[in-house]
N, C-alpha and C positions, 0 to 999 in steps of 0.2 A: 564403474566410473560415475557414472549416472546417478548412485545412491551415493557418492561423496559429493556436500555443498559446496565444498569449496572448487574440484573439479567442475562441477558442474557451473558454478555460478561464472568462474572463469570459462568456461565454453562461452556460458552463455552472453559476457560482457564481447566475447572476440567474434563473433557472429553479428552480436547488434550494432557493434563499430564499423562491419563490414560495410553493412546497408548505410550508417551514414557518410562512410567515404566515398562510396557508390555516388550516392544522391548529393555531394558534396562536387563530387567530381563530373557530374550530368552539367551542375550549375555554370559552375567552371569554363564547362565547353559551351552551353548554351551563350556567354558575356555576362553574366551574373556579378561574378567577382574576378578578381585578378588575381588569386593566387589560392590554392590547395590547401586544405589541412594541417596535412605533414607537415607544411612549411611556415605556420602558424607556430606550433609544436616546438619544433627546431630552433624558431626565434627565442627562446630560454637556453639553447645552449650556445647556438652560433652568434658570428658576429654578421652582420645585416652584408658585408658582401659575399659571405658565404650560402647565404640562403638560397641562392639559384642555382647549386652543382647538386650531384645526385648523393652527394654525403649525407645533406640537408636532408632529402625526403626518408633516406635510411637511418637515421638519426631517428626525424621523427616517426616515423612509423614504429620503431621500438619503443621510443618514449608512448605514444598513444596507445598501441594494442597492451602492453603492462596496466596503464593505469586505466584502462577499459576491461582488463580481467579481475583488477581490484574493482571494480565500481559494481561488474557483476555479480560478485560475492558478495558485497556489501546488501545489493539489492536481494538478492534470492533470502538471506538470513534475515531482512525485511519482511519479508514477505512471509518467511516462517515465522517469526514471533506474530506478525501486526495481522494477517488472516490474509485471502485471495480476494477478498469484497473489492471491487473498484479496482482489480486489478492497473485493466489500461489508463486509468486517470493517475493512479498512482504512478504508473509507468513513465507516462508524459511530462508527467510533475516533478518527477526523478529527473527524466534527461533536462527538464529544462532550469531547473535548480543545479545542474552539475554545468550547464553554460552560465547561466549569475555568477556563480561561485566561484570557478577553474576559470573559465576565458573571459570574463568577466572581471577580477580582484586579481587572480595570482597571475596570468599570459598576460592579461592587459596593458601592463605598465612595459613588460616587456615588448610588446609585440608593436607598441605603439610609436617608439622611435626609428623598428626596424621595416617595417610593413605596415603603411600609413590605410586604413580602411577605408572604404566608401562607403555609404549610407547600405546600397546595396549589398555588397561583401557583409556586415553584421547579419543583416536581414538573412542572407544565405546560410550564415553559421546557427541563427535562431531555428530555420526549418530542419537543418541537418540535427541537429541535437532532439528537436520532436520526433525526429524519425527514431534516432539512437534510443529514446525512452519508450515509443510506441515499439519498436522491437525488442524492448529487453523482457517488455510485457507479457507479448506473443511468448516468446520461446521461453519462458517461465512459465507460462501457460503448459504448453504444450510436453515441456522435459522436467518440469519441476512436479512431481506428483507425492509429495512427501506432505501430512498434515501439517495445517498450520500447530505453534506448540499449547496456544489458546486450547484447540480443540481435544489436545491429548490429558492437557491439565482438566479437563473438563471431566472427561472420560476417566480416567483416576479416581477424581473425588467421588462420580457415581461409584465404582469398583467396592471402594472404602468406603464407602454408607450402604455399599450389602453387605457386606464381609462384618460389619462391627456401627448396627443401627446402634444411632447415639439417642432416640426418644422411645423408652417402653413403654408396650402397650400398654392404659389400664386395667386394670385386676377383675373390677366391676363396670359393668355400666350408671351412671347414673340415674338414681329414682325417678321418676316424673310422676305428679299426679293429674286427672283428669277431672274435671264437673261434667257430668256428662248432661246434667238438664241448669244451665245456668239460669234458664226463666226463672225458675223456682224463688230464687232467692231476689228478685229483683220483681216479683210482683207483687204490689200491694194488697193488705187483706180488708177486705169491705166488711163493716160489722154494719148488722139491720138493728135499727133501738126497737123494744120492745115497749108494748102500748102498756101504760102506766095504771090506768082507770077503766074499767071494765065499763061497759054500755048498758044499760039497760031495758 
């Protein structure tokens, strides 16, 4: 199971949704926000008086761990082609581009007639979704141990330049010649003149 990516990556997206429902729903209790995930979710399919039965949270709870086991396939095959370098910033970056994006553009317009948010409430869904990408990181880290495909391509091309070198040696070395006293030729020759008229 563990060497299938897509199994896997699906583990890995329903695991790290775990923790931000977790931490979603700490907030929750603490007076953070006024209402749940799930029910965030839900507001795409239900009608806003429905949102408070327990249909709502089953609803969404289906709708999120689905698109949380795509999100983790998407990520681990990331993660294969593009390397493990920066994993957890990549990670972070992921969960927090999947709130821009999803509760951001597509939930937002929905959610906003049905479940009016408070400054606080976004605030809560920004942390929860840091959490979702810092653990998609982790346990990619941790369960994902398959090369990235960079480094296989890498390993190939070495393969295939032992198997069949494409530069042959040459034949010969080339000549080189040596001076071995360069003085020689750079020193000037003193000529003595010779006395013309004899002395007597």
């Amino acid at each position: 199971m563990l060497k299938d990516k897509i199994m896997l990556g699906a583990l890995i997206g329903i695991i790290s949704v775990t923790f931000k429902l977790i931490s979603n729903y700490a907030m929750y209790m603490l007076g953070w926000t006024n209402i749940v995930f799930w029910q965030i979710v839900a507001a795409r399919f239900l009608d806003k008086n429905d949102l408070s039965k327990p249909a709502a949270l089953f609803i969404g709870a289906v709708a999120d761990l689905t698109v949380s086991a795509v999100l983790g396939v998407l990520f681990v095959y990331f993660i294969y082609f593009f390397g493990r370098k920066y994993l957890l910033i990549k990670g972070i970056g992921y969960g927090l581009l999947i709130w821009a994006t999803l509760l951001g553009t597509l939930l937002g317009q929905s959610v906003e007639g049905k479940l009016p948010q408070t400054p606080s409430g976004i605030i809560v869904t920004i942390i929860a979704h840091f959490i979702f990408g810092l653990s998609m990181a982790v346990f990619t880290k941790l369960l994902f141990k398959d090369d990235a495909a960079s480094n296989k391509l890498i390993e190939k091309i070495k393969l295939i330049k032992a198997s069949f070198p494409l530069v042959p040696e040459p034949i010969s070395k080339p000549i080189s010649f040596k001076i071995k006293n360069k003085n020689t030729l750079s020193k000037p020759i003193k000529l003595k003149p010779k006395k013309l008229i004899k002395e007597d």
